[in-house]
C-alpha positions in Angstrom: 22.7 -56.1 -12.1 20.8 -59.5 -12.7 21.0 -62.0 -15.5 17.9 -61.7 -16.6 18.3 -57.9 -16.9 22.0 -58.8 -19.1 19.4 -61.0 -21.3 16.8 -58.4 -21.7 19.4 -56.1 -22.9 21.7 -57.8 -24.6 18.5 -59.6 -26.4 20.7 -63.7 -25.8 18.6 -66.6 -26.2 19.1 -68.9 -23.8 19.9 -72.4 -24.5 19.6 -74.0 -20.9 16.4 -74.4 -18.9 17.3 -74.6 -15.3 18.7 -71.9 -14.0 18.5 -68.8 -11.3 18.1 -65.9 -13.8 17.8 -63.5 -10.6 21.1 -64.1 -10.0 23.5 -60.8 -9.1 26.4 -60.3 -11.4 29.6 -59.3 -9.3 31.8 -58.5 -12.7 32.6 -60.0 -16.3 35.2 -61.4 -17.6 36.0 -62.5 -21.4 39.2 -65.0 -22.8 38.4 -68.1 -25.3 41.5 -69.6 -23.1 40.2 -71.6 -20.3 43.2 -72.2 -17.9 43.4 -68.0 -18.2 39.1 -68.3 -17.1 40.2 -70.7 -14.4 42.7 -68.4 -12.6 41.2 -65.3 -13.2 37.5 -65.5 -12.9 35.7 -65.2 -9.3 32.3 -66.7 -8.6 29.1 -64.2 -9.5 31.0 -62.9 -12.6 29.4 -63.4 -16.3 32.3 -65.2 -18.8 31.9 -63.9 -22.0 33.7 -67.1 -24.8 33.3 -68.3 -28.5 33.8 -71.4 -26.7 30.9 -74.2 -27.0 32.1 -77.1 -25.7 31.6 -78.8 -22.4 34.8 -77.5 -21.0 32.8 -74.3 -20.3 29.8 -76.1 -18.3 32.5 -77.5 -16.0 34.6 -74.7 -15.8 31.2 -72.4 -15.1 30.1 -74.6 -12.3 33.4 -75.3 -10.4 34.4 -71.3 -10.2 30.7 -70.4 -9.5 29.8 -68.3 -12.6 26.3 -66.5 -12.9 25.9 -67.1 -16.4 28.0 -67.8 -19.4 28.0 -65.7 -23.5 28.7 -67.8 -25.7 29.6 -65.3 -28.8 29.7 -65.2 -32.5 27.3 -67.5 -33.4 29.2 -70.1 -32.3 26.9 -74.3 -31.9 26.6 -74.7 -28.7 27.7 -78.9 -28.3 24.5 -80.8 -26.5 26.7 -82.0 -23.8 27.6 -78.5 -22.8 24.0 -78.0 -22.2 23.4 -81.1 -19.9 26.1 -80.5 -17.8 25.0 -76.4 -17.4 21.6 -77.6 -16.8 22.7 -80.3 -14.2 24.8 -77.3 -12.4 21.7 -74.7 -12.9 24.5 -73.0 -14.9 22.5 -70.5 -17.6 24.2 -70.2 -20.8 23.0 -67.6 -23.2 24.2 -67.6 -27.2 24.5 -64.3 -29.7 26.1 -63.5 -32.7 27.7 -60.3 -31.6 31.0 -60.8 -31.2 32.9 -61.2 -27.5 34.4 -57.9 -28.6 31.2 -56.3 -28.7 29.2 -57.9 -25.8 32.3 -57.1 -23.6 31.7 -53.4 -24.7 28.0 -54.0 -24.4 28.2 -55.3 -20.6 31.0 -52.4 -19.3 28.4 -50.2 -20.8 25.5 -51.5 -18.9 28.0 -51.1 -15.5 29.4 -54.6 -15.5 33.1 -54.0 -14.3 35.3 -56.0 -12.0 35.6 -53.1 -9.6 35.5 -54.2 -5.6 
């Protein structure tokens, strides 16, 4: 499945501008705890996080990510965006909750099955 089919779905509003929203998704994966995101997480998955710092941006680019949910409502800082759009890194926001967007993407066939 493509990003841009997760967005339609999942109704996110972007927050960055440059960005490949044709972009297969490989899997998803979803932990606030970024050291746990850097050993886990495999290039082409989407990360689910309430996190909005630019930790995320830099973790996002160096692993490969397709995109990046940031949950809950949470502000999205103005640095994270510059450094996701300097990477081509798309980062969607919603309000659901990572609990429910997790659900919301296994639904839609978004497992970490090889």
């Amino acid at each position: 499945m493509k990003v841009s089919q997760i967005v339609k779905n999942l109704q996110l509003t972007k927050v960055t501008s440059r960005e490949d929203l044709e972009r297969e998704i490989t899997g998803g994966y979803t932990s606030d705890l970024l050291s746990n995101v850097m050993g886990q997480a495999k290039a082409g998955m989407i990360w689910v996080t309430m996190q909005g710092h630019h930790n995320i941006a830099a973790i996002g680019a160096l692993i490969g990510l397709a995109a990046i949910i940031v949950a809950g409502g949470t502000k999205i800082e103005e640095d994270t965006i510059i450094r996701a759009d300097e990477n081509e890194l798309p980062i969607f926001t919603t309000n659901m909750s990572s609990y429910e967007v997790t659900g919301k993407l296994y639904a839609l066939g978004i497992t970490n099955q090889q």
